[in-house]
N, C-alpha and C positions, 0 to 999 in steps of 0.2 A: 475797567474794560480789558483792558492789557492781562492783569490776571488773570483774568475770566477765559480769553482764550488760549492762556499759557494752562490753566487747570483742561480746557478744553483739549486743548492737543498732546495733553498726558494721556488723557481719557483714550482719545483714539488711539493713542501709541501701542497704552495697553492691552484694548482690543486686538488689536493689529499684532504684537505678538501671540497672542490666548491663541488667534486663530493661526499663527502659522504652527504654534505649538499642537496644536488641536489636528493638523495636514503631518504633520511629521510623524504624530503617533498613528494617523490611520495608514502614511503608507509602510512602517514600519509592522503595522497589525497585518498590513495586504500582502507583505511579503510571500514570499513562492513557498508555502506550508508544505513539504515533504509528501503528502498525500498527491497535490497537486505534481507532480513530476509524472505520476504513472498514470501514460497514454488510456483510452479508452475509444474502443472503434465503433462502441453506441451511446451517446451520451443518452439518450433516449433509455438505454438499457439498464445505463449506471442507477439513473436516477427511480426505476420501476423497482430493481434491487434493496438501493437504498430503504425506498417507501415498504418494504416487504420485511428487514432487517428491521427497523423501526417497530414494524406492525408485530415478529414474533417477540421481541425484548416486551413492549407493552403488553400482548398477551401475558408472558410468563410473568411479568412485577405483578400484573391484577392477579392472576391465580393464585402467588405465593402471597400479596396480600391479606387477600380472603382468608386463607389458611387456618383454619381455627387453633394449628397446634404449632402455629406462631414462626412454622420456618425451623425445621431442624438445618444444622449449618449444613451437614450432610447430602441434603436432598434439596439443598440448592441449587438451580440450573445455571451456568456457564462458572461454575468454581465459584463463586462468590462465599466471601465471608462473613456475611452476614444480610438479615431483609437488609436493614437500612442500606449497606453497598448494592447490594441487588435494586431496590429502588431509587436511586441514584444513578443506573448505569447510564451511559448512553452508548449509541452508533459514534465509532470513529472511524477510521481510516478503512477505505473502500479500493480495489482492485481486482484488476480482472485477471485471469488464468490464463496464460499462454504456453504454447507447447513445440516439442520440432520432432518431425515423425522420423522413428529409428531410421527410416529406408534412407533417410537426407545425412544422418550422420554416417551411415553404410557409403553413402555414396562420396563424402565428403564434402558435399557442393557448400556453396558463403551460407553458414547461419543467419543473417540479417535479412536475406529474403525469404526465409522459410521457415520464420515462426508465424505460427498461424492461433487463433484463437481457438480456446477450449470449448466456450460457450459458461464457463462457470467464473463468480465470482467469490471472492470472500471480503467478509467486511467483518471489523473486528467488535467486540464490545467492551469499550471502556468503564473503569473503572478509577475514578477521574483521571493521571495518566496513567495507569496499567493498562495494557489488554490482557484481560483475563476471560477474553473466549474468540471463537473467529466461526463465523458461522459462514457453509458454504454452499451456496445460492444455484439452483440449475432449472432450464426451463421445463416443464414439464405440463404434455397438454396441452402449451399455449400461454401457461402463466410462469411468473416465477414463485418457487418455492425454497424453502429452508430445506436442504436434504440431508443435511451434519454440520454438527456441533463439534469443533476441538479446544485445546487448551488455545492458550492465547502467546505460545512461542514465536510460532512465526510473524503472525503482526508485529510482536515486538522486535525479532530482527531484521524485519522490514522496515520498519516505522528507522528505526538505528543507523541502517545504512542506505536509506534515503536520506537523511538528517546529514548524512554526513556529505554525501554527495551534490545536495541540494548546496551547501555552504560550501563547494569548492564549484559550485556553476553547472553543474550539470540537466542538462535540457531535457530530459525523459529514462522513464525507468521501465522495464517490463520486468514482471514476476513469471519467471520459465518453469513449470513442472516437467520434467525429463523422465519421458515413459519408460519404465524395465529397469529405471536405477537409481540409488538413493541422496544424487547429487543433485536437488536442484539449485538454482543460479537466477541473477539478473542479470539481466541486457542494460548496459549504460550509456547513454549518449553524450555526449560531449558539444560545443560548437565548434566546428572546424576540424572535427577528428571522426576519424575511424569507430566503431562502435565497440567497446570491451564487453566482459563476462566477467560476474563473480561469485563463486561459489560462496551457498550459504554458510556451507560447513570451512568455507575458509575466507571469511570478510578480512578484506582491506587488498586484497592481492587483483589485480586487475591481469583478466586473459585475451588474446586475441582467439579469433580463429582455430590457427591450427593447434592452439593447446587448449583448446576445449575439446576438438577432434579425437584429439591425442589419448584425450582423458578418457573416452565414452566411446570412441570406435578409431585404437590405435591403428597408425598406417601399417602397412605390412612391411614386412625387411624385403631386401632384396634379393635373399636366396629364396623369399615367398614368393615372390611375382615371377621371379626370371625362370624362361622353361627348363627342364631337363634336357640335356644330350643324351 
């Protein structure tokens, strides 16, 4: 008898860790996936996107399936190197296009209340981790449609420097296109801080404010402003 419930309370012991072992890995799986950082002001909108991103990927695998002449690597759509990657691809990382009108940098006023949405999104196509495409999504009519295909650079140094930010805590990301110039940036949020900028073309360097100003509509000197006698 004694045995029986000394094998017994093994039994559940083991149970008992299986399952906590089984909680640690999902909330380790639930962790804040780098995609998850970058806000979205329609989830409603992310998610018609998504479904839209999904629907041309499967178009284009059944067509190039079909193919009778089997998929030249050439005439693959989003770079893919071969059907078999091509049919394997999937949708990954989804964000949206935010922007700040020249007049607000002309003017100098705080960037953080004057990014506003583009109305476009990009979501990338993986190739299981590459992005080797980024397709970018705009309303048109009343629906959403595919309106360009690029390579798959930017997703990747997005997906990068989310990654990196997400592992030092950071609470939100926007992706800034900056109209009339070839620097665009993210907006990073912090908790308990100020909100910084960082140029694509120079990851790891964190900007405030006035040197983003600085960079994109320098202040004027002081024998610019001050009048003539």
């Amino acid at each position: 008898m004694i045995k029986g419930l000394k094998r017994a309370a093994s039994y559940l012991l083991l149970i008992g860790i299986a399952i906590m072992g089984g909680q640690a890995s999902m909330a380790s799986s639930s962790a804040a996936f780098p995609g998850d950082l970058f806000p979205k002001t329609s989830d409603s909108d992310y998610l018609e996107c998504r479904a839209m991103a999904k629907a041309n990927l499967a178009r284009q695998i059944a067509r190039f399936s079909n193919d009778d002449s089997g998929g030249v690597a050439t005439r693959l759509p989003f770079g893919a190197h071969s059907l078999e990657e091509l049919r394997t691809a999937t949708i990954g990382l989804g964000f949206e296009v935010f922007t700040i009108s020249p007049a607000i940098l002309k003017l100098r006023l705080p960037l953080e209340q004057h990014v506003e949405p583009t109305g476009t999104w990009h979501f990338a196509v993986m190739a299981g981790q590459r992005p080797m495409a980024l397709l970018t999504l705009a309303r048109i009519s009343g629906r959403w449609c595919v309106v360009e295909t690029r390579d798959g650079k930017l997703a990747e140094t997005l997906d990068a420097i989310a990654s990196r930010h997400a592992a030092q805590g950071a609470e939100s990301i926007r992706f800034i296109r900056m109209p009339l110039v070839d620097h665009d940036l993210v907006q990073v949020q912090y908790p308990a801080t100020h909100v910084h900028y960082e140029l694509l073309s120079a990851p790891g360097k964190l900007l405030h404010d006035d040197e983003v100003l600085n960079l994109f509509s320098p202040a004027p000197r002081p024998s610019e402003s001050a009048p003539l006698e």
